[in-house]
N, CA, C and O atoms as a GROMACS GRO file, in nm:
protein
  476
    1UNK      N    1  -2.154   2.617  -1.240
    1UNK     CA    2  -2.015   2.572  -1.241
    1UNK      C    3  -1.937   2.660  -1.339
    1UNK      O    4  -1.962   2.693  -1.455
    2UNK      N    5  -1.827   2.690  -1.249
    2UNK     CA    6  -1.696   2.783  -1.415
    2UNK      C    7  -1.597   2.717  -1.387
    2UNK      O    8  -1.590   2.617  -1.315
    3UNK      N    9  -1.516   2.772  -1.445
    3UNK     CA   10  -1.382   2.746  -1.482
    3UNK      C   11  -1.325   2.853  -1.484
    3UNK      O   12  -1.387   2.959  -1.481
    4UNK      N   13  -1.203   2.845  -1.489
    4UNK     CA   14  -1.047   2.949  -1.447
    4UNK      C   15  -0.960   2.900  -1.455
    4UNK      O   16  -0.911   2.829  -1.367
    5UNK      N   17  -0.904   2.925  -1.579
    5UNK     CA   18  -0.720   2.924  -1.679
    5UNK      C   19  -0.666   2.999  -1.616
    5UNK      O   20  -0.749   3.082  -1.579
    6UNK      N   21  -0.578   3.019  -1.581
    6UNK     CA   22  -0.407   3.080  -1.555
    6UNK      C   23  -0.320   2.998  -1.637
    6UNK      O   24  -0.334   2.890  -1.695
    7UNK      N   25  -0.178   3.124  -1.618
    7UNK     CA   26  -0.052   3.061  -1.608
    7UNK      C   27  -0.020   3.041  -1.756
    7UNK      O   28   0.040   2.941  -1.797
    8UNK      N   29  -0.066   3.156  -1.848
    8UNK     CA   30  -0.032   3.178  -1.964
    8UNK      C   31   0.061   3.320  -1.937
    8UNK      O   32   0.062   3.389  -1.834
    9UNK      N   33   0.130   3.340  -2.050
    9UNK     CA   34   0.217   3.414  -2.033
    9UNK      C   35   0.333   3.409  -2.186
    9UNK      O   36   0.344   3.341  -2.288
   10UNK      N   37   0.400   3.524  -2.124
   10UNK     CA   38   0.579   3.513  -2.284
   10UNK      C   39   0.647   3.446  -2.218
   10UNK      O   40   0.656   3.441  -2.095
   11UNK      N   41   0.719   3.369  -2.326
   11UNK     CA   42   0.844   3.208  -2.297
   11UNK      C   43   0.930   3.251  -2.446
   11UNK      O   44   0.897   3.282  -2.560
   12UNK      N   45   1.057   3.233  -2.372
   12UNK     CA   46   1.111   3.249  -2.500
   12UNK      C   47   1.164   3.069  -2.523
   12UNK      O   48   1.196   2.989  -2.434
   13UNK      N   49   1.158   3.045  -2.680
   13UNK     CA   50   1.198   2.924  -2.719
   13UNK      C   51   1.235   2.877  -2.626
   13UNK      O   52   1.303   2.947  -2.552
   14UNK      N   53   1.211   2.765  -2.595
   14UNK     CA   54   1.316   2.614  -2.565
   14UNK      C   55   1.240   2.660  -2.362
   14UNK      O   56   1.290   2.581  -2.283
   15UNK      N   57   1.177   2.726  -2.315
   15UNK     CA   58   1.147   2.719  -2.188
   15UNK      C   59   0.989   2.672  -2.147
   15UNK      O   60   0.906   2.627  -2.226
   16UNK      N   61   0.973   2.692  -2.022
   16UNK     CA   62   0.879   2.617  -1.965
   16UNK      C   63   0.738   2.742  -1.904
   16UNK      O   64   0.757   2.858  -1.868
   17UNK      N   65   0.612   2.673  -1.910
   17UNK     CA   66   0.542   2.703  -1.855
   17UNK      C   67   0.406   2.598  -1.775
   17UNK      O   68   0.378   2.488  -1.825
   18UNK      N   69   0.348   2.639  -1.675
   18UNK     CA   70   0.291   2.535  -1.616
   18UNK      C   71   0.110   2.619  -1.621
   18UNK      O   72   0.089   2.722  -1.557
   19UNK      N   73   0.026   2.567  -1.685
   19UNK     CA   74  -0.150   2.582  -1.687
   19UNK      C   75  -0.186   2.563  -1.594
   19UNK      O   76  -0.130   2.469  -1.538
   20UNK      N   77  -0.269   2.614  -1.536
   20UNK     CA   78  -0.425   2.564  -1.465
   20UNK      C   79  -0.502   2.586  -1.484
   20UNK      O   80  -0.523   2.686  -1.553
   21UNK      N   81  -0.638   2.480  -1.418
   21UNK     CA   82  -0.762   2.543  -1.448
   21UNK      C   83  -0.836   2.505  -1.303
   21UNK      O   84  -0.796   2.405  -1.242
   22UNK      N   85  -0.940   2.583  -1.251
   22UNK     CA   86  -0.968   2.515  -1.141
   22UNK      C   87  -1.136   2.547  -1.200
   22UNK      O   88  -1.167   2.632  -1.284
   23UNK      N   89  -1.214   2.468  -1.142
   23UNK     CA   90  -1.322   2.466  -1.162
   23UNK      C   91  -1.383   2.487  -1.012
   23UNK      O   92  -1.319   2.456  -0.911
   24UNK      N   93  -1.555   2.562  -1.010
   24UNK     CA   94  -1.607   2.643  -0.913
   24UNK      C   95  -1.712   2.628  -0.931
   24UNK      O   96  -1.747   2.660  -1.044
   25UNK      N   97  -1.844   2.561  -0.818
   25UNK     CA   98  -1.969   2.554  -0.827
   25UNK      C   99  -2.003   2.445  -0.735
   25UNK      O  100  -1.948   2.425  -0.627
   26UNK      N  101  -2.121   2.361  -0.798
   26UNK     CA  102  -2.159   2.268  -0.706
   26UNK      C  103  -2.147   2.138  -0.804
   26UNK      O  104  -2.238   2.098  -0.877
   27UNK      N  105  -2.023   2.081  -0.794
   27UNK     CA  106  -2.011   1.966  -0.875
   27UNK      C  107  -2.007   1.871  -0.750
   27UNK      O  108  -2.000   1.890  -0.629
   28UNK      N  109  -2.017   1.750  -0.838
   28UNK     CA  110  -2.069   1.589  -0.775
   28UNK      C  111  -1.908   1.537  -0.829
   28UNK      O  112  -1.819   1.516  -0.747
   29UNK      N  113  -1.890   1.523  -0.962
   29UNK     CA  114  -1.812   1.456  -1.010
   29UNK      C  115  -1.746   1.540  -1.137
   29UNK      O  116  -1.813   1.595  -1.225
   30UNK      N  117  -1.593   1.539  -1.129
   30UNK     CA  118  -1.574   1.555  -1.293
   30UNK      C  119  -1.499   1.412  -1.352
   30UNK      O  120  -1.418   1.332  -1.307
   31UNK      N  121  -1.597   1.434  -1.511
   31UNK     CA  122  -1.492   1.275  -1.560
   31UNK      C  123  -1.377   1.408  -1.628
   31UNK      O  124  -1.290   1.482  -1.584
   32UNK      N  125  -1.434   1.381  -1.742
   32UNK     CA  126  -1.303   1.408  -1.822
   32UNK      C  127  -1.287   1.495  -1.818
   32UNK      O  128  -1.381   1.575  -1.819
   33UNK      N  129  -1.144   1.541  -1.812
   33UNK     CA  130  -1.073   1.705  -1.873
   33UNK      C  131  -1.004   1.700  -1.964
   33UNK      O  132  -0.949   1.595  -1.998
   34UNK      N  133  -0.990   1.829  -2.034
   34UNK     CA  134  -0.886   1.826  -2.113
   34UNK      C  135  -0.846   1.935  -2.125
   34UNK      O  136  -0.897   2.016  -2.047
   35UNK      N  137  -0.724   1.999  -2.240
   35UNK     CA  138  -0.649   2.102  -2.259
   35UNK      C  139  -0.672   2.118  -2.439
   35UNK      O  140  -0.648   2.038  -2.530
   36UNK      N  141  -0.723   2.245  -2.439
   36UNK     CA  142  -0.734   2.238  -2.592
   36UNK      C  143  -0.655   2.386  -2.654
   36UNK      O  144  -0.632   2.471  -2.568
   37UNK      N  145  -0.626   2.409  -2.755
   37UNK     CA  146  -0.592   2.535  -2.818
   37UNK      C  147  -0.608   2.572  -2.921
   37UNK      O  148  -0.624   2.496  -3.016
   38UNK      N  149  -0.607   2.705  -2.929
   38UNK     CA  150  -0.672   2.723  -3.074
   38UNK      C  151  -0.541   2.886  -3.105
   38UNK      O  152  -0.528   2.985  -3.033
   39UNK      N  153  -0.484   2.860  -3.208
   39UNK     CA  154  -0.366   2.947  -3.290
   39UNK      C  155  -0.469   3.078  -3.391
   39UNK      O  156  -0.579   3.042  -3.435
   40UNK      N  157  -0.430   3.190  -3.411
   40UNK     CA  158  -0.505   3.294  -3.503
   40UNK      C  159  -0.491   3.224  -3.635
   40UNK      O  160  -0.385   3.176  -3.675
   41UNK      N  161  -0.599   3.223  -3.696
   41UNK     CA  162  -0.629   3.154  -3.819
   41UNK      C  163  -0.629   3.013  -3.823
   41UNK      O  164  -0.604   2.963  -3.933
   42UNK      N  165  -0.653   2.932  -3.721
   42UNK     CA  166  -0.649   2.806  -3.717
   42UNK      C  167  -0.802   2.724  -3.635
   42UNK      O  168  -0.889   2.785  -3.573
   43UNK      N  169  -0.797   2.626  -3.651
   43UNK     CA  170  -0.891   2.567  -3.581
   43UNK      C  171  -0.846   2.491  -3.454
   43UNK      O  172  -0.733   2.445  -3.444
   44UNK      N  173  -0.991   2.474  -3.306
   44UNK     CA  174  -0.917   2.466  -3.181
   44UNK      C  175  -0.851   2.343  -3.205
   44UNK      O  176  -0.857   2.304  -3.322
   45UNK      N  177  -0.795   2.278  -3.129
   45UNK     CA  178  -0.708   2.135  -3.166
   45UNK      C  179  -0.705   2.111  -2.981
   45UNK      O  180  -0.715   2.186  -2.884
   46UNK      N  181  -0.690   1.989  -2.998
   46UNK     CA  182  -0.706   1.924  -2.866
   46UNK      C  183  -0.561   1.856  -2.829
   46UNK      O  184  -0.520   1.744  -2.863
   47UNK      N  185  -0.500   1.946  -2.757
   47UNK     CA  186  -0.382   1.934  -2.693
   47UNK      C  187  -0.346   1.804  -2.622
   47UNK      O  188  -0.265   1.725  -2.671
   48UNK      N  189  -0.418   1.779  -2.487
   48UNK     CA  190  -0.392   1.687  -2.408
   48UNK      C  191  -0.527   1.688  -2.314
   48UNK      O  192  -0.583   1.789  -2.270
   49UNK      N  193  -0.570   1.535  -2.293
   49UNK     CA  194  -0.699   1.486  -2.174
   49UNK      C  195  -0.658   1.429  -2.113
   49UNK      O  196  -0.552   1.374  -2.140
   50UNK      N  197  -0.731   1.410  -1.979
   50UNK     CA  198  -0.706   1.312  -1.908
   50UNK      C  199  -0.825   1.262  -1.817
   50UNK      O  200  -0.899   1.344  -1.762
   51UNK      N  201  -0.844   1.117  -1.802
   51UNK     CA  202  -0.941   1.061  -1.728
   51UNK      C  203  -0.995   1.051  -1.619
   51UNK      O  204  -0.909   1.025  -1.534
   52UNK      N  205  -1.120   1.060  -1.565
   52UNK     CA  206  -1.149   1.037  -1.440
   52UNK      C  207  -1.048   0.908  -1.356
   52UNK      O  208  -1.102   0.882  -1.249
   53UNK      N  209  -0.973   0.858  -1.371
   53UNK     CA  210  -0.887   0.761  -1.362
   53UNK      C  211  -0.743   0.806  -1.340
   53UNK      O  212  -0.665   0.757  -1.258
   54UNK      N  213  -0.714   0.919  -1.437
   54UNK     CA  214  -0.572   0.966  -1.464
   54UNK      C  215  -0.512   0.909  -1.600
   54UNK      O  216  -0.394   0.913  -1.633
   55UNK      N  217  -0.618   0.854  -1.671
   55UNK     CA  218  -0.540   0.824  -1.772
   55UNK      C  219  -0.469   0.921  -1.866
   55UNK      O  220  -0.521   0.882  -1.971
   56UNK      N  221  -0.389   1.017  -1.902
   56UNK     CA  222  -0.360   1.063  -2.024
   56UNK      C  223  -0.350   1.018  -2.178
   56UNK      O  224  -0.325   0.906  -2.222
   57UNK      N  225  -0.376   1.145  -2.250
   57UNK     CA  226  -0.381   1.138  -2.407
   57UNK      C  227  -0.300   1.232  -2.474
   57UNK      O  228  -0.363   1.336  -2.452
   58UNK      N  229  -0.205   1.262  -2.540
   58UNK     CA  230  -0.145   1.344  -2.601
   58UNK      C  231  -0.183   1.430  -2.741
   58UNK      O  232  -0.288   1.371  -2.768
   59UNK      N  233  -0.173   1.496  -2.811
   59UNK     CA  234  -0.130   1.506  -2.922
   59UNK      C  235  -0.007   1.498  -2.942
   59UNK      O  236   0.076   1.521  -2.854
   60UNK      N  237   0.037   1.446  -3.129
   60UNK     CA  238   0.152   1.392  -3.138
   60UNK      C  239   0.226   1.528  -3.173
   60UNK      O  240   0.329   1.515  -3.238
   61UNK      N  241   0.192   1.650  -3.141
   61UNK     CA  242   0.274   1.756  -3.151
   61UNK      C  243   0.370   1.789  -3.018
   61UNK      O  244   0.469   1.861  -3.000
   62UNK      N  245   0.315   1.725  -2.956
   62UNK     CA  246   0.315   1.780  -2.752
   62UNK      C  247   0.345   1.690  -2.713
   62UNK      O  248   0.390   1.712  -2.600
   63UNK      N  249   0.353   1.545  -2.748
   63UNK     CA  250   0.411   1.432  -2.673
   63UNK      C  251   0.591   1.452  -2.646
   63UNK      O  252   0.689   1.484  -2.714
   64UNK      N  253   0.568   1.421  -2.536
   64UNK     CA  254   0.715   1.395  -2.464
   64UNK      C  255   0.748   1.582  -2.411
   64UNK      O  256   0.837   1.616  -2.333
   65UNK      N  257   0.670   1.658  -2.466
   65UNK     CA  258   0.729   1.796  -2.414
   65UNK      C  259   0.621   1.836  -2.313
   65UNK      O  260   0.659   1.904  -2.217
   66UNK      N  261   0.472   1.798  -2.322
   66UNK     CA  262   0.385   1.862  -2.240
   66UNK      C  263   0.296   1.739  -2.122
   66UNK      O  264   0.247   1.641  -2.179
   67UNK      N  265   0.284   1.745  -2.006
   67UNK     CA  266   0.260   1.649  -1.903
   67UNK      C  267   0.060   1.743  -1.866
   67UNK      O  268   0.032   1.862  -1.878
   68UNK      N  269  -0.020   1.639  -1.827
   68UNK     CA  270  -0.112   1.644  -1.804
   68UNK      C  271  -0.166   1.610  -1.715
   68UNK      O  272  -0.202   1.494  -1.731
   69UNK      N  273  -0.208   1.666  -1.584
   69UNK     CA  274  -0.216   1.614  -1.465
   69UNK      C  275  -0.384   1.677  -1.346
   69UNK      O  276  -0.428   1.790  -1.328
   70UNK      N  277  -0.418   1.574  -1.306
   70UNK     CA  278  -0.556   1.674  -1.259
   70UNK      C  279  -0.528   1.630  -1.048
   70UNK      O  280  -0.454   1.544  -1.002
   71UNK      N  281  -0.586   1.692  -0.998
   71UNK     CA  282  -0.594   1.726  -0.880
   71UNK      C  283  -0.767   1.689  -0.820
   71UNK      O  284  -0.834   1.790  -0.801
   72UNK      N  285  -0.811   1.605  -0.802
   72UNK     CA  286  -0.955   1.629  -0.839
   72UNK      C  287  -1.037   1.642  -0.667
   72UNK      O  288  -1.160   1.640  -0.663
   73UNK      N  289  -0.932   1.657  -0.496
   73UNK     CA  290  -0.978   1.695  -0.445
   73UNK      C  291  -0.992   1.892  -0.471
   73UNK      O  292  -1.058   1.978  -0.413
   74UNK      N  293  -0.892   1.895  -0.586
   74UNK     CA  294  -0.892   2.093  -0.533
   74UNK      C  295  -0.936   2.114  -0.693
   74UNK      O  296  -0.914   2.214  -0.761
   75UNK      N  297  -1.015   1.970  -0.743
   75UNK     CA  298  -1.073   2.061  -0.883
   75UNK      C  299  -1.008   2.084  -0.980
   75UNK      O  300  -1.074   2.127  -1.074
   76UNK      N  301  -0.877   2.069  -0.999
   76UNK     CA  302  -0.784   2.146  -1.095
   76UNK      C  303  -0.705   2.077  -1.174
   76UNK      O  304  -0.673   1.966  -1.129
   77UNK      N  305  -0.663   2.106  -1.276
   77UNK     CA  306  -0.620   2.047  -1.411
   77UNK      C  307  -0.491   2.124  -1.426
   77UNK      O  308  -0.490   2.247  -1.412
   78UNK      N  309  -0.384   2.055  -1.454
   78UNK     CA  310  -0.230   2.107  -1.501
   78UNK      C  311  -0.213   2.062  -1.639
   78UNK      O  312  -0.265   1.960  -1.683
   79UNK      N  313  -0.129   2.153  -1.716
   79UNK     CA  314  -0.082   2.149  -1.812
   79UNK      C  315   0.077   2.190  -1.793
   79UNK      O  316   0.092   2.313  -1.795
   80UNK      N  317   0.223   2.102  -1.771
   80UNK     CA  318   0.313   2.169  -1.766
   80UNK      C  319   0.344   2.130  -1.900
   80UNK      O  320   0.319   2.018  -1.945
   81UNK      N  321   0.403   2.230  -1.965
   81UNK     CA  322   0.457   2.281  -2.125
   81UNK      C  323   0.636   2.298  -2.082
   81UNK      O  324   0.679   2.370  -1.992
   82UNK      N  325   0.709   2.222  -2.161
   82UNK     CA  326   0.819   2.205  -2.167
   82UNK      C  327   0.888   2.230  -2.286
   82UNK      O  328   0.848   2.185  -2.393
   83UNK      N  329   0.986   2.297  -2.274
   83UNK     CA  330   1.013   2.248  -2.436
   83UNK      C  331   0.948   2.326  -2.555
   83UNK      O  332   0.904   2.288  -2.664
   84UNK      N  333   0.958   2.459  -2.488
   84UNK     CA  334   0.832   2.516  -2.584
   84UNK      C  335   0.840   2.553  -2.706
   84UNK      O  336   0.952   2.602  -2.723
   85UNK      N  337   0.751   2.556  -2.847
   85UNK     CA  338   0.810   2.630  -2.935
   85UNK      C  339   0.708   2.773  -2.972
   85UNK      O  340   0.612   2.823  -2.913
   86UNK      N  341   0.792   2.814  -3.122
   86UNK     CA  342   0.702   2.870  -3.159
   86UNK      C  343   0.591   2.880  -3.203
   86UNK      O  344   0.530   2.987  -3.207
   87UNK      N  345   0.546   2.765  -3.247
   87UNK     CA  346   0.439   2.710  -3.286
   87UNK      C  347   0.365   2.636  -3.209
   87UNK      O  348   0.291   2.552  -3.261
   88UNK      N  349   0.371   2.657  -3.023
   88UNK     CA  350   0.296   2.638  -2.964
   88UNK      C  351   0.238   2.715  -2.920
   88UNK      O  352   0.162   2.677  -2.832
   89UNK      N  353   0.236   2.881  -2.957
   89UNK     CA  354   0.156   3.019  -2.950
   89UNK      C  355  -0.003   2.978  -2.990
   89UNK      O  356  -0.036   2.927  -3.096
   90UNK      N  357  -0.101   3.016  -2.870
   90UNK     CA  358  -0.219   3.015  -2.917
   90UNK      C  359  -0.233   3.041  -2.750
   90UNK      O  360  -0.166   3.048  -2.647
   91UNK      N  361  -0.405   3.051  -2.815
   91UNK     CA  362  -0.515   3.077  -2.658
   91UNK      C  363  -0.519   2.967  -2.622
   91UNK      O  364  -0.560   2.904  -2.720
   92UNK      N  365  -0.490   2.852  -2.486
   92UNK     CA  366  -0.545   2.754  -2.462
   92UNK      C  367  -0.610   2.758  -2.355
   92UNK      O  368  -0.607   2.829  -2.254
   93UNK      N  369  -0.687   2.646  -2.402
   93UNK     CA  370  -0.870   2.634  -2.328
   93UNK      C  371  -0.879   2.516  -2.261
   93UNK      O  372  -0.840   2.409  -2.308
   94UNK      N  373  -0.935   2.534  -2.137
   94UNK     CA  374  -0.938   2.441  -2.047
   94UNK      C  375  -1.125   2.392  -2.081
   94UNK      O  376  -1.221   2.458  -2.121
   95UNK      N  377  -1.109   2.247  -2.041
   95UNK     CA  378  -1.297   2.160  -2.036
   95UNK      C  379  -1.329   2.051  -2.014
   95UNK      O  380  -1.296   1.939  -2.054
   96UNK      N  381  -1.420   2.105  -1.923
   96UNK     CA  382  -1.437   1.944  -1.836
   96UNK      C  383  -1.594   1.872  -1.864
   96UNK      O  384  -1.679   1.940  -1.922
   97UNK      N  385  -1.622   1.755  -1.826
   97UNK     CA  386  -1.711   1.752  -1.854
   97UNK      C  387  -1.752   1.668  -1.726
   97UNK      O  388  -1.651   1.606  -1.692
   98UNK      N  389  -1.859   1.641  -1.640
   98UNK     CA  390  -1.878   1.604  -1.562
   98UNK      C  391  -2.057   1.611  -1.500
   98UNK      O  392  -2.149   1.633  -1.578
   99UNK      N  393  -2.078   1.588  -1.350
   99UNK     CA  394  -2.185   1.598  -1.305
   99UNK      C  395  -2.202   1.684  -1.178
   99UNK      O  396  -2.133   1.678  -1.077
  100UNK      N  397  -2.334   1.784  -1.208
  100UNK     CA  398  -2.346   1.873  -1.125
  100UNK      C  399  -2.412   1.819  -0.968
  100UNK      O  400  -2.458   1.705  -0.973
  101UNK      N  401  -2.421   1.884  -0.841
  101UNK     CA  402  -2.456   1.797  -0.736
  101UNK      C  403  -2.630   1.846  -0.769
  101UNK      O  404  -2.700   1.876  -0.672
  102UNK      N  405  -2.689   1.852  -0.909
  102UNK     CA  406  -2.816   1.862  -0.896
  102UNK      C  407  -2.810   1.725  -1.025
  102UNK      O  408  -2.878   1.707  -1.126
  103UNK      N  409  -2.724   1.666  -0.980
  103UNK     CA  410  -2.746   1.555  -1.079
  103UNK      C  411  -2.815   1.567  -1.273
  103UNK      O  412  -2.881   1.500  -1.353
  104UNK      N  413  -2.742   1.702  -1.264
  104UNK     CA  414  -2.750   1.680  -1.416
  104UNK      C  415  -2.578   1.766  -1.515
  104UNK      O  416  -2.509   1.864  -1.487
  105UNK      N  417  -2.575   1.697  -1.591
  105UNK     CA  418  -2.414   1.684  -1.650
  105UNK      C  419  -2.426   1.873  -1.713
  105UNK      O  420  -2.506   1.949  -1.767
  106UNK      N  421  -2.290   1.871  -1.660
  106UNK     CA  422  -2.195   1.963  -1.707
  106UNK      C  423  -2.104   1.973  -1.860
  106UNK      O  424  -2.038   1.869  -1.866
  107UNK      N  425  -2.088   2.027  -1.937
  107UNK     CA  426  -2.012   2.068  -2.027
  107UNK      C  427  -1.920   2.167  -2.041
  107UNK      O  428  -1.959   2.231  -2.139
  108UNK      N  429  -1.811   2.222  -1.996
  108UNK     CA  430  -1.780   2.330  -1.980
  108UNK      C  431  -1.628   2.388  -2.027
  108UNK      O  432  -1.526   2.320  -2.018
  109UNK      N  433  -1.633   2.522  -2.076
  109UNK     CA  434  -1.505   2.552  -2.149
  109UNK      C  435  -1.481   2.701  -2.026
  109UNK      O  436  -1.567   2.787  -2.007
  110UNK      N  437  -1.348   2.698  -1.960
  110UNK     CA  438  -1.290   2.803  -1.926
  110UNK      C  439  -1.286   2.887  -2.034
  110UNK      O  440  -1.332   2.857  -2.144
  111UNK      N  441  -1.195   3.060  -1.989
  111UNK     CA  442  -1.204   3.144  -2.064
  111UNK      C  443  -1.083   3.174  -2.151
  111UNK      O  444  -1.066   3.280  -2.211
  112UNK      N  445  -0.988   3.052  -2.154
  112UNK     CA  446  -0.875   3.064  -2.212
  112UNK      C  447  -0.777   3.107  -2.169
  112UNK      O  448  -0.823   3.186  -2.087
  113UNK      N  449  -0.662   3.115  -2.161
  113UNK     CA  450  -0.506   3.185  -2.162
  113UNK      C  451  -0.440   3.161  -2.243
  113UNK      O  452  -0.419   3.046  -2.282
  114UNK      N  453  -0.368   3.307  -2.310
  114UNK     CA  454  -0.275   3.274  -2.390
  114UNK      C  455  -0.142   3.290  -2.339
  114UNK      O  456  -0.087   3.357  -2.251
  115UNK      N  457  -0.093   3.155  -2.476
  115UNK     CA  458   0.109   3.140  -2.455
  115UNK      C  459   0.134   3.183  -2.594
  115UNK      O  460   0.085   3.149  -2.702
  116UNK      N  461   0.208   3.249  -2.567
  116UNK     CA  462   0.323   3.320  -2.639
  116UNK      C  463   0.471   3.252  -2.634
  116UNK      O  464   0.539   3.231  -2.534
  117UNK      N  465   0.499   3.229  -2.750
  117UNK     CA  466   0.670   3.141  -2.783
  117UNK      C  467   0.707   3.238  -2.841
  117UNK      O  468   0.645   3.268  -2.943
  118UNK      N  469   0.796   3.304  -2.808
  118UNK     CA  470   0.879   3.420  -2.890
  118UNK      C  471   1.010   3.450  -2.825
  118UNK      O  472   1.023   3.432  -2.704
  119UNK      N  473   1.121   3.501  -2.908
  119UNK     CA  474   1.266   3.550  -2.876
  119UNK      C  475   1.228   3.671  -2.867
  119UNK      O  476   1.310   3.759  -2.841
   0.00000   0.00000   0.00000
């Protein structure tokens, strides 16, 4: 099973960008996903999850600007980013965790994309 981020890219202040991640292999089930990032000189931080259910979770940096959404016949996980700042610059990392169709669990981190907030 992998994973595959897109849809990083330059935003200048105050605009929008939309993540994905699609995942590829022989999965049974995914529960959880999430959206994590990690800034140069910082540690990763966990952006936004969401449940085998659809439940969402925020961080209180990203609430009300960033939406979290999964697709789970086509596999795939959204991150739309609204509202962007500068201090939402970093690599973010897509990871799911789930079950493979050989019935044993998955852990898994895509290869990242970075966003860039800059004028």
């Amino acid at each position: 099973v992998q994973l595959q981020a897109s849809g990083g890219g330059l935003v200048q202040p105050g605009g929008s960008l939309r993540l994905s991640c699609v995942a590829s292999g022989n999965i049974f089930r995914i529960n959880a996903m999430g959206w994590y990032r990690q800034a140069p000189g910082k540690q990763r931080e966990l952006v936004a999850a969401i449940t085998s259910g659809g439940s969402p979770n925020y961080a209180d940096s990203v609430k009300g600007r960033f939406t979290i959404s999964r697709d789970n016949a086509k596999k795939t996980m959204y991150l739309q980013m609204d509202s962007l700042k500068p201090e939402d610059t970093a690599v973010y990392l897509c990871h799911y965790q789930g079950l493979g169709t050989d019935w044993r669990p998955f852990d898994l981190w895509g290869q990242g994309t970075l966003v860039t907030v800059s004028s």
